[in-house]
N, CA, C and O atoms as a GROMACS GRO file, in nm:
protein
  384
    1UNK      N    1   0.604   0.503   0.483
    1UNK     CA    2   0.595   0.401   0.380
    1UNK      C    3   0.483   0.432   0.282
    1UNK      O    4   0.496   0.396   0.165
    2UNK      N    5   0.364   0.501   0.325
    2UNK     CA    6   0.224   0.520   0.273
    2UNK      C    7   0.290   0.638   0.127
    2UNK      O    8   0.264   0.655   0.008
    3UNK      N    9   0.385   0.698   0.232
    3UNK     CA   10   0.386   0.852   0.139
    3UNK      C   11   0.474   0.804   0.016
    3UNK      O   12   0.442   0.841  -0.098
    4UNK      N   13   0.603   0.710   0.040
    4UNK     CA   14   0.656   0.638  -0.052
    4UNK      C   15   0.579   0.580  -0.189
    4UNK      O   16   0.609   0.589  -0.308
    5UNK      N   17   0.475   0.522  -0.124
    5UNK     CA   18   0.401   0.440  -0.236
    5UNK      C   19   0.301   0.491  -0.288
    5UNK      O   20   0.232   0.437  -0.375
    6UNK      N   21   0.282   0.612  -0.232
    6UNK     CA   22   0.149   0.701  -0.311
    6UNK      C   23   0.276   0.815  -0.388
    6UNK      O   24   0.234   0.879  -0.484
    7UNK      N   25   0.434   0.840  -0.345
    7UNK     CA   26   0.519   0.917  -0.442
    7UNK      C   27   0.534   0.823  -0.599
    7UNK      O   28   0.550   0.864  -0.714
    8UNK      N   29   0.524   0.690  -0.545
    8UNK     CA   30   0.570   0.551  -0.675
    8UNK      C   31   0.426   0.532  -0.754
    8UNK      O   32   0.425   0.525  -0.877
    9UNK      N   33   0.327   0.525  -0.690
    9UNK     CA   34   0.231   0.547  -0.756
    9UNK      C   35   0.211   0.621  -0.877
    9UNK      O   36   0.174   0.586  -0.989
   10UNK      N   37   0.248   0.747  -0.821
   10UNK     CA   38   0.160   0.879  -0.901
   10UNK      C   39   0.322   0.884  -1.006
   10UNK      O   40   0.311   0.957  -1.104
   11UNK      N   41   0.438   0.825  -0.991
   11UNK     CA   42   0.550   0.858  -1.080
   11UNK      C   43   0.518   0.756  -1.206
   11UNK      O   44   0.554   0.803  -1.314
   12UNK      N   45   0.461   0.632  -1.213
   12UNK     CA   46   0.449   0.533  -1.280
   12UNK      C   47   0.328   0.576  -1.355
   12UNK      O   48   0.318   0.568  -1.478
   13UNK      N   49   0.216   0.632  -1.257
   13UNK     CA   50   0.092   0.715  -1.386
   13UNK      C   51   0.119   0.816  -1.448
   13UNK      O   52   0.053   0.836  -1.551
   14UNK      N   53   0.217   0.911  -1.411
   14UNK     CA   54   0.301   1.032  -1.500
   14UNK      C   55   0.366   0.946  -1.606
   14UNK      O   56   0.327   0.957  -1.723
   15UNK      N   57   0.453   0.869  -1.578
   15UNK     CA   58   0.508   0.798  -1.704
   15UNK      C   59   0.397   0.704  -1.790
   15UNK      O   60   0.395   0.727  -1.911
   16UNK      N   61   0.326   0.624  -1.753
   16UNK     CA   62   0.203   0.583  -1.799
   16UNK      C   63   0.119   0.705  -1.964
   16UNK      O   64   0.092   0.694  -2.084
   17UNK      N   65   0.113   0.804  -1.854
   17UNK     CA   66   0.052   0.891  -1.943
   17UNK      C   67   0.168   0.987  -2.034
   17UNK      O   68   0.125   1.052  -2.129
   18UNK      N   69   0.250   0.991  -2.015
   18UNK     CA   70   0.310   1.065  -2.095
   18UNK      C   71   0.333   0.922  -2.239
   18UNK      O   72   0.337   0.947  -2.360
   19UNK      N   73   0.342   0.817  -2.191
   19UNK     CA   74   0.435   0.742  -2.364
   19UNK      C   75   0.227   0.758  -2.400
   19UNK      O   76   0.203   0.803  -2.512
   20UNK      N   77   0.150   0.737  -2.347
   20UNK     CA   78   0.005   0.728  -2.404
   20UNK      C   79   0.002   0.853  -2.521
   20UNK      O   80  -0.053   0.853  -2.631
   21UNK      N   81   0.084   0.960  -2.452
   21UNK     CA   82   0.040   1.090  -2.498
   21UNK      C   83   0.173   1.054  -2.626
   21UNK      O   84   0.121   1.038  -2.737
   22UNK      N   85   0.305   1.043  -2.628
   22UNK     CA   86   0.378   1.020  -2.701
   22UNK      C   87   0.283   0.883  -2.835
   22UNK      O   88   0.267   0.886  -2.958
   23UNK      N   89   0.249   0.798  -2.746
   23UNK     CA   90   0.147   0.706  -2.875
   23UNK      C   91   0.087   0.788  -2.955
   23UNK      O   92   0.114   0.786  -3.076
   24UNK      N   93  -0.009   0.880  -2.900
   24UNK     CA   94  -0.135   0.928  -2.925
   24UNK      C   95  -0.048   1.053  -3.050
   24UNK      O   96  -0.108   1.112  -3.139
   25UNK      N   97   0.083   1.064  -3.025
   25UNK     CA   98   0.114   1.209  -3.096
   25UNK      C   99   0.169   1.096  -3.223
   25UNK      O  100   0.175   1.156  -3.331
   26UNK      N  101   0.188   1.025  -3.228
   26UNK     CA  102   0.294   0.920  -3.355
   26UNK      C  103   0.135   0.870  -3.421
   26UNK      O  104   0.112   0.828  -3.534
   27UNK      N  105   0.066   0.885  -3.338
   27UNK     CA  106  -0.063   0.769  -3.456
   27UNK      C  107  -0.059   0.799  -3.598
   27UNK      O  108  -0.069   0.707  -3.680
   28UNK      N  109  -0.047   0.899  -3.629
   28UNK     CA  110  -0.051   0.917  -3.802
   28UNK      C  111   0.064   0.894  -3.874
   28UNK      O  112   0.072   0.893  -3.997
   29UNK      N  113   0.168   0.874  -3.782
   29UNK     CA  114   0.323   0.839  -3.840
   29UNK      C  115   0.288   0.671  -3.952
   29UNK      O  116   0.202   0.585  -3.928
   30UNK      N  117   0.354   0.672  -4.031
   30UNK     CA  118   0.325   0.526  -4.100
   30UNK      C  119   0.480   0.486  -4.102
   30UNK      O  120   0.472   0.373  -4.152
   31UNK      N  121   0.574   0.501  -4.085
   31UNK     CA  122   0.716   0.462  -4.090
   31UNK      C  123   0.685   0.356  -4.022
   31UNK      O  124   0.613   0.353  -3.922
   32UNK      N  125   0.742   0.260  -4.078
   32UNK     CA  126   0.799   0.100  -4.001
   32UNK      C  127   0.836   0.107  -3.858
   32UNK      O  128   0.778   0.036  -3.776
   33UNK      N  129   0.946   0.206  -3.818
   33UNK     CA  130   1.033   0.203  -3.754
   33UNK      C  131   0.933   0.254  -3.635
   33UNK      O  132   0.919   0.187  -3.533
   34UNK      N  133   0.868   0.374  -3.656
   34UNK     CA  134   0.778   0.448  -3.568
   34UNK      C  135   0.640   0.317  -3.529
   34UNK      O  136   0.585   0.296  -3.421
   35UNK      N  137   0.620   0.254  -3.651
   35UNK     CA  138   0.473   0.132  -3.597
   35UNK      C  139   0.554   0.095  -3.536
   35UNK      O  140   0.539   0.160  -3.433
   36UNK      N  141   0.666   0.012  -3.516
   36UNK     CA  142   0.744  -0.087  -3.423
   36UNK      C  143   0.775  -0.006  -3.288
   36UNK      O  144   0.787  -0.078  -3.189
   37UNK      N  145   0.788   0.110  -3.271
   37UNK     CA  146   0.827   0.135  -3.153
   37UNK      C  147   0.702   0.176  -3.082
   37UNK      O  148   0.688   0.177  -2.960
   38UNK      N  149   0.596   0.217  -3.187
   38UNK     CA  150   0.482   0.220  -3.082
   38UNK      C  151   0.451   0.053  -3.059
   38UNK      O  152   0.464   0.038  -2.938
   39UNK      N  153   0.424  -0.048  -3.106
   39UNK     CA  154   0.445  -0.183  -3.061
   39UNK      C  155   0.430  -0.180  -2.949
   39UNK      O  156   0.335  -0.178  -2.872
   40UNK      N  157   0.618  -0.179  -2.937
   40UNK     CA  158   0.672  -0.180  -2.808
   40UNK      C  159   0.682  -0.124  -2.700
   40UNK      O  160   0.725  -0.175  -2.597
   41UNK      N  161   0.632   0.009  -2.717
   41UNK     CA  162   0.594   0.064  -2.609
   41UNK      C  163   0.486   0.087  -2.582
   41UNK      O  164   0.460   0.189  -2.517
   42UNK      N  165   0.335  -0.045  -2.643
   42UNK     CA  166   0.227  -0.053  -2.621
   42UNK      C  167   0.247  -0.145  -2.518
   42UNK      O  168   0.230  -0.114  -2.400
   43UNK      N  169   0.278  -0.243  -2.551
   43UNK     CA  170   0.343  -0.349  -2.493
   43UNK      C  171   0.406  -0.382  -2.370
   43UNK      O  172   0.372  -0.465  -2.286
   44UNK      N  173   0.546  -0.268  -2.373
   44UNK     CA  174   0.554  -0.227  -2.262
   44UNK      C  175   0.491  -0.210  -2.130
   44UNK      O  176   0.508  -0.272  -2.025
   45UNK      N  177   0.407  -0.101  -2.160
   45UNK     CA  178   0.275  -0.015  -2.105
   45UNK      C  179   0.200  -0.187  -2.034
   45UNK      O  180   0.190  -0.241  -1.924
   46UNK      N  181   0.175  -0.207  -2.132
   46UNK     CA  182   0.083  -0.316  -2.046
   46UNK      C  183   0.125  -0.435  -1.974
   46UNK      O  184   0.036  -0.484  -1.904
   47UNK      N  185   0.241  -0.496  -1.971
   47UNK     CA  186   0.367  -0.619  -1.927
   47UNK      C  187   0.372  -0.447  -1.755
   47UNK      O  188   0.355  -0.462  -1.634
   48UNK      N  189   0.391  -0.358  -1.808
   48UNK     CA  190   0.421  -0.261  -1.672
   48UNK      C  191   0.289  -0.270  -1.576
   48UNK      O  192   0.286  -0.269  -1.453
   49UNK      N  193   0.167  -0.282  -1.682
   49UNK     CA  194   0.106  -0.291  -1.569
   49UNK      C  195   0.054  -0.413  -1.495
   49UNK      O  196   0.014  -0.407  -1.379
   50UNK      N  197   0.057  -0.515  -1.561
   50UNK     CA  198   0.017  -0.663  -1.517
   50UNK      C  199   0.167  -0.676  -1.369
   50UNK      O  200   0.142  -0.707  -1.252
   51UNK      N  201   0.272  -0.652  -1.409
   51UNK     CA  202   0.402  -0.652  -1.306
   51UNK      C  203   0.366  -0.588  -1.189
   51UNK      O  204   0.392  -0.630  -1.076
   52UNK      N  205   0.278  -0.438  -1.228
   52UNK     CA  206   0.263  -0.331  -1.061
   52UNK      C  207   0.142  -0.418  -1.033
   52UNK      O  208   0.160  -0.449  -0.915
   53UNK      N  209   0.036  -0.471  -1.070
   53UNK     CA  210  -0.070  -0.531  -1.001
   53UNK      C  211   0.026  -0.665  -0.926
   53UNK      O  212   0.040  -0.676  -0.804
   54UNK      N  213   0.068  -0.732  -0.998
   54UNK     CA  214   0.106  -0.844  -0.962
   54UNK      C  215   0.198  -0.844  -0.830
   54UNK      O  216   0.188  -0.925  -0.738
   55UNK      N  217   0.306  -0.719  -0.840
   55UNK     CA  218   0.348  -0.676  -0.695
   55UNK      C  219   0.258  -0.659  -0.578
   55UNK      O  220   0.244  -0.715  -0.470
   56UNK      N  221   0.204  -0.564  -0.639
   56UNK     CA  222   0.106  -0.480  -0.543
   56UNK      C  223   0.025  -0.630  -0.459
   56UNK      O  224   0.045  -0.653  -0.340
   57UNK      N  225  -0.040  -0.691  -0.522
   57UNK     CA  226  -0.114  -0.822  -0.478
   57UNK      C  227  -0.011  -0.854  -0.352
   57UNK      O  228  -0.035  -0.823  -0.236
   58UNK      N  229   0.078  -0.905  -0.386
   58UNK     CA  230   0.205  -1.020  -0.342
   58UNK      C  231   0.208  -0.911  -0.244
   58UNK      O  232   0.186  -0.971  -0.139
   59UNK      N  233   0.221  -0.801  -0.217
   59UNK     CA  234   0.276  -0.717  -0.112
   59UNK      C  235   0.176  -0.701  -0.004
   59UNK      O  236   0.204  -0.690   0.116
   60UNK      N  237   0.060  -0.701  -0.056
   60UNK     CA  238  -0.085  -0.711   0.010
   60UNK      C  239  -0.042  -0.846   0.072
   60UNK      O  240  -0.030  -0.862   0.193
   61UNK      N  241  -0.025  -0.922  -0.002
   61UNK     CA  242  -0.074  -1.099   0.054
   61UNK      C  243   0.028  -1.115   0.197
   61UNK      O  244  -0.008  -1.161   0.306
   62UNK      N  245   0.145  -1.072   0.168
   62UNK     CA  246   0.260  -1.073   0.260
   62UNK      C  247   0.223  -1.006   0.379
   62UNK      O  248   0.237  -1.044   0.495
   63UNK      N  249   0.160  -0.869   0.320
   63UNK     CA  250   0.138  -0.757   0.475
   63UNK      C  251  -0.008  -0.815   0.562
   63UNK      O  252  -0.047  -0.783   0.674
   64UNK      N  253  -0.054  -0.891   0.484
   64UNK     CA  254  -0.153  -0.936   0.578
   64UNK      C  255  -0.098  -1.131   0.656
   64UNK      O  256  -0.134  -1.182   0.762
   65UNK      N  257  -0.055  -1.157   0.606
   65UNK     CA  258   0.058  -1.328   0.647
   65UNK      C  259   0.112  -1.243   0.747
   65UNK      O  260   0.078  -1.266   0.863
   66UNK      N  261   0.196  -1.142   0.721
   66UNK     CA  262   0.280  -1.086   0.886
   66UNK      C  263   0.176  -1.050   0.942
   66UNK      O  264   0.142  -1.128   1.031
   67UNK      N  265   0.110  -0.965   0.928
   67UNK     CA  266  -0.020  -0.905   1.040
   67UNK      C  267  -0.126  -1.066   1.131
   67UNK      O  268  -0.157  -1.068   1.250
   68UNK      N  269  -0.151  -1.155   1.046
   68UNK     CA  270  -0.212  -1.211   1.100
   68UNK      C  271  -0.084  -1.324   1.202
   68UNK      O  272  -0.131  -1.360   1.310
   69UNK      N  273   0.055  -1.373   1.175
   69UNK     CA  274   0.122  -1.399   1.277
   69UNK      C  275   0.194  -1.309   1.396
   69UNK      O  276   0.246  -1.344   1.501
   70UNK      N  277   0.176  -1.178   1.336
   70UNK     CA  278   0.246  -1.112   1.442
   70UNK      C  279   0.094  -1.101   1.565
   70UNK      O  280   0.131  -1.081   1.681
   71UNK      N  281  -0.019  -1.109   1.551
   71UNK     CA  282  -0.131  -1.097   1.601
   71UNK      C  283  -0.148  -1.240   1.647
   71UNK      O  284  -0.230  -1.246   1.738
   72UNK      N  285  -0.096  -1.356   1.613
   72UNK     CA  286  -0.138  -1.469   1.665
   72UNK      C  287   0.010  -1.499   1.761
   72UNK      O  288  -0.011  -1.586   1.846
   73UNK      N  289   0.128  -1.455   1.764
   73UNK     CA  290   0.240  -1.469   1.825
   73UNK      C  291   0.281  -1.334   1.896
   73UNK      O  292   0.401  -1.318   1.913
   74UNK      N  293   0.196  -1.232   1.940
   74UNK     CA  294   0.252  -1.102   1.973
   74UNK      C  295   0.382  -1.118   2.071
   74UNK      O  296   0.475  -1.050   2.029
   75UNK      N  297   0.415  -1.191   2.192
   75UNK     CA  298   0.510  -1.182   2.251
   75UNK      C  299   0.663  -1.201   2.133
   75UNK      O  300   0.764  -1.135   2.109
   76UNK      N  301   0.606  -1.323   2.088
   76UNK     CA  302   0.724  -1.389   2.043
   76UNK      C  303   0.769  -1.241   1.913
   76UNK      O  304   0.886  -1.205   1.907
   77UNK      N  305   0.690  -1.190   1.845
   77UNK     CA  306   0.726  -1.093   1.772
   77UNK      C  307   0.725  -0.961   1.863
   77UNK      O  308   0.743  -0.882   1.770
   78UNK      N  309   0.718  -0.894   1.955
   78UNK     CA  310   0.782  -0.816   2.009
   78UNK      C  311   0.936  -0.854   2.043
   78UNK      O  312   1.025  -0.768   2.045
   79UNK      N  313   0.958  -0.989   2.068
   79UNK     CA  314   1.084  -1.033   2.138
   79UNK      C  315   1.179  -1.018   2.008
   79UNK      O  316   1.280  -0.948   2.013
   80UNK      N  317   1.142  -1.086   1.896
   80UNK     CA  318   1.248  -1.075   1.754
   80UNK      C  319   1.268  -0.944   1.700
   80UNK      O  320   1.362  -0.933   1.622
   81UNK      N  321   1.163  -0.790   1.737
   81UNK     CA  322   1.180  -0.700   1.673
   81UNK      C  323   1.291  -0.632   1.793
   81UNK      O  324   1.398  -0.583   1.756
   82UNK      N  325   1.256  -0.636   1.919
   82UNK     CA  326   1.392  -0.645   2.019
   82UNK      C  327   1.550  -0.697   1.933
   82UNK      O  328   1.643  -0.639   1.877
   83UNK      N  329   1.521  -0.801   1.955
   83UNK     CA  330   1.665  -0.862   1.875
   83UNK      C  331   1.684  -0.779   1.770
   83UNK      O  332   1.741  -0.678   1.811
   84UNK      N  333   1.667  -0.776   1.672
   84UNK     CA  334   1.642  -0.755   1.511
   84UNK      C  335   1.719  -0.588   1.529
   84UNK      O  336   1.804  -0.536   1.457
   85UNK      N  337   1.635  -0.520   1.679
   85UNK     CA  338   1.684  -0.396   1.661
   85UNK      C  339   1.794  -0.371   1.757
   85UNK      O  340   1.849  -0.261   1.752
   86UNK      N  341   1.838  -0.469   1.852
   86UNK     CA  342   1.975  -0.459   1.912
   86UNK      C  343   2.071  -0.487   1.786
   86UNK      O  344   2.159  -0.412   1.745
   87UNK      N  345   2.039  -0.598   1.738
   87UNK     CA  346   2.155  -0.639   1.629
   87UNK      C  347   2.204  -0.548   1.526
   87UNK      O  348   2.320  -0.526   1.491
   88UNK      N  349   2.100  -0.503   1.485
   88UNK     CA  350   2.107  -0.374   1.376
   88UNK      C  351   2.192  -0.255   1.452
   88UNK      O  352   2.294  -0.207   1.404
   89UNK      N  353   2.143  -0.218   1.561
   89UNK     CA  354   2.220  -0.081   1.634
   89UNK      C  355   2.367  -0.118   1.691
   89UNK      O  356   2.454  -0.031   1.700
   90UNK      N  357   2.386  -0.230   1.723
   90UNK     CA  358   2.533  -0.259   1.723
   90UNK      C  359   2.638  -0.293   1.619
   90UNK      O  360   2.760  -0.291   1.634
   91UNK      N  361   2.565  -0.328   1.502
   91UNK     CA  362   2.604  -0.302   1.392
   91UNK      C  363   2.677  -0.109   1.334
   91UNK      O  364   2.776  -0.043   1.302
   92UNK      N  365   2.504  -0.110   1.361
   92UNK     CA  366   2.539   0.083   1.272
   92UNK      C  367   2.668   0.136   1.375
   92UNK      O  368   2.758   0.205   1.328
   93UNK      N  369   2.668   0.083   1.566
   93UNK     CA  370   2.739   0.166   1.608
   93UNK      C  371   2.908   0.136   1.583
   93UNK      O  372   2.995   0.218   1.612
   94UNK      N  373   2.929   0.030   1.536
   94UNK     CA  374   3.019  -0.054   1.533
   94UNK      C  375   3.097   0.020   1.373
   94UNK      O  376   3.216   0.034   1.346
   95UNK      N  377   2.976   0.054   1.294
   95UNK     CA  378   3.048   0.098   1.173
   95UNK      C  379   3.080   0.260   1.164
   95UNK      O  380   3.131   0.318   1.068
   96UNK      N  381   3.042   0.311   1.273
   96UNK     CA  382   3.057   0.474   1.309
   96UNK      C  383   3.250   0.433   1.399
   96UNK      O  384   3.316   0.524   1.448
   0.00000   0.00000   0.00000
């Protein structure tokens, strides 16, 4: 999961920096059309990043809400990840 989100990470700062670098190459452009799309993909840029913090938070807040009930209920959450994973494997075997 770690390697996932440090692959999503580093793909969102590659794109990050490339429209920066695409901004940075249009700055002397004066066309209408070119100010408006840098605008929007200033704009963009920043609505993208208020959204990945705002995940990122919420995903934090969640992984620590499960950590602190699975730590205050350990039986009862060993017993549902039991279930959770019979149900699932009679499923997958059921669709083979």
């Amino acid at each position: 999961m770690k390697n996932s989100t440090a692959e999503t990470e580093n793909e969102m700062a590659a794109f990050a920096s490339e429209a920066r670098v695409l901004l940075a190459a249009t700055a002397d452009a004066a066309e209408e059309k070119v100010v408006e799309a840098r605008k929007r993909v200033s704009a963009a840029l920043d609505r993208g990043r208020e959204l990945y913090s705002s995940a990122r938070e919420m995903a934090k807040e969640g992984a620590e809400c499960a950590d602190a009930r699975v730590r205050a209920h350990p039986y009862e959450a060993a017993v549902i990840a039991f279930g959770l994973g019979a149900v699932l494997g009679c499923l997958l075997v059921r669709r083979n």
